[in-house]
C-alpha positions, 0 to 999 in steps of 0.5 A, a space after each residue: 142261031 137266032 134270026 130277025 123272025 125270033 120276035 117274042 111276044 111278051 102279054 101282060 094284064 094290067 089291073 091297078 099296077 101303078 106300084 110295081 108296073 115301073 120296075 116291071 117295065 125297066 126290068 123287061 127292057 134290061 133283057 139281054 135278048 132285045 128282039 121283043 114287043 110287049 104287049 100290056 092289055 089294061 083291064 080298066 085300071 083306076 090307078 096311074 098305071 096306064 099313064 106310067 105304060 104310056 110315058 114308057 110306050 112313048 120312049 120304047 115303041 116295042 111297048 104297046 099299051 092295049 085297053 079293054 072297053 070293060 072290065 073282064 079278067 085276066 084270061 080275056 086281057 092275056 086273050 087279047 094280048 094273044 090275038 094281037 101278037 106277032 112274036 114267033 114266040 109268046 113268054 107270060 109275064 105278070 104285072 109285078 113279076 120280075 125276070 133276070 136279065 138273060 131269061 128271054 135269051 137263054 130260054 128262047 136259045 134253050 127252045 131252039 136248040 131242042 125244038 121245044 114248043 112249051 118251056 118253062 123254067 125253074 123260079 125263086 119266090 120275091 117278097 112284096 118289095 121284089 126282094 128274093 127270099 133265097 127259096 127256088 122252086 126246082 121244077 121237073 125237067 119235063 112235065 106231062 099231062 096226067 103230071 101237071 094235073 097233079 102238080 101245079 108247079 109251072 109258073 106263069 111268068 115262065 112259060 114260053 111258047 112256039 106260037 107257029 108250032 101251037 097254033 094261037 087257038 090252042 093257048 087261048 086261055 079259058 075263060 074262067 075268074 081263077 086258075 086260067 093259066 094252070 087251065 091253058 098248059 092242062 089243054 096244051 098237054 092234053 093234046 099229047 105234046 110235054 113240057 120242058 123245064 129249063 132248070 135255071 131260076 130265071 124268074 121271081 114270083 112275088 108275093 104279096 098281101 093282096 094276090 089271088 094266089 096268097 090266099 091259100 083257101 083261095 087257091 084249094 077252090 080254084 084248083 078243085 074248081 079246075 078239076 070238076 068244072 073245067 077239065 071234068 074229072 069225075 070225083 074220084 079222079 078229082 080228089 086222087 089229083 087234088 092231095 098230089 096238088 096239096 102235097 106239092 104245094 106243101 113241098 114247093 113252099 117248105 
């Protein structure tokens, strides 16, 4: 049963949104499950984008716009939107992501029912006008540490996490350009605690011409980087997780 406590924290970073942020907003307040704050940290955009946060905060007071001093990432805006919460729960969603309208309600009913403290869910990839493309990724029912290293298939805009179980020091994202929120499930992980997936596609991951992920090269650094510099694997250890990385890439996409 849920309760008045159930609050979920949505947290966002903005950054030059203004063409997708509008449908992102009218999408979250189209969720079934109304008992939510959304918090949208702006990393110093330079477009409309916090004009259109503003005229919806104004409208909709679970809408909270925060505004960094400087430009700083992706992992200090989710950061901040962390620090700032006061959800029981916290569900990532990404600027121009979109969710089906009873994600937050079965994902955070899933989580209650079993005690977990990190879900995640299965999701389908968008073209660039939000527009399903019918390819759903089917993730594992649980993933573990040593598993997750191998493969990356947790979506950001999945994941749901038990802040009182957790702690908020324990999904504080690293602070590194690329690749934080792989980062931060590996930490969660590596304490020994899994991930259950809810093997529904309740969110869709966008794809479009100028995201950090679209470019492949891109995203074989970031991930080697992971390796070596963040979770310090030595060499060999690295390239042994890097080709089950590339192979479940290939597959996710195929």
């Amino acid at each position: 049963m849920m309760n008045e406590t159930d609050l979920i924290s949505i947290v966002t970073p903005l950054y030059n949104s203004e063409k997708y942020i509008e449908e992102t907003i009218k999408n979250v307040q189209n969720q079934t499950y109304e008992n939510w704050e959304w918090l949208l940290v702006n990393d110093c955009s330079t477009d409309r984008s916090t004009e259109i946060v503003e005229k919806y905060a104004k409208e909709d007071k679970r809408i909270k716009l925060l505004n960094l001093k400087e430009n700083s990432g992706a992992a200090t805006a989710r950061n901040v939107g962390i620090e700032q919460s006061k959800g029981k729960y916290i569900a990532f969603l990404d600027s121009d992501d979109l969710w089906v309208k009873e994600k937050l309600e079965k994902q955070i009913k899933f989580a209650k029912k079993n005690n977990y403290d990190f879900t995640f869910t299965d999701y389908e990839f968008a073209d660039e006008t939000g527009k399903p493309t019918g390819k759903v990724v089917k993730v594992p029912k649980t993933i573990n540490y040593k598993q997750a290293l191998k493969n990356t298939t947790i979506f950001t805009s999945t994941v749901m996490f038990n802040v009182k179980t957790l702690g908020k020091e324990l999904i504080f994202m690293p602070d590194v350009q690329r690749g934080q929120d792989t980062a931060t499930w590996w930490k969660v992980l590596k304490t020994g605690r899994t991930a259950y997936a809810l093997n529904e596609s309740l969110s869709f991951y966008r794809r479009s011409s100028n995201t950090l992920s679209s470019n492949k090269i891109t995203a074989l650094k970031r991930t080697w980087n992971l390796y070596r510099n963040v979770e310090k694997l030595s060499f060999f250890t690295a390239l042994y997780n890097f080709c089950w990385y590339c192979f479940n890439a290939v597959k996710r996409r195929i």
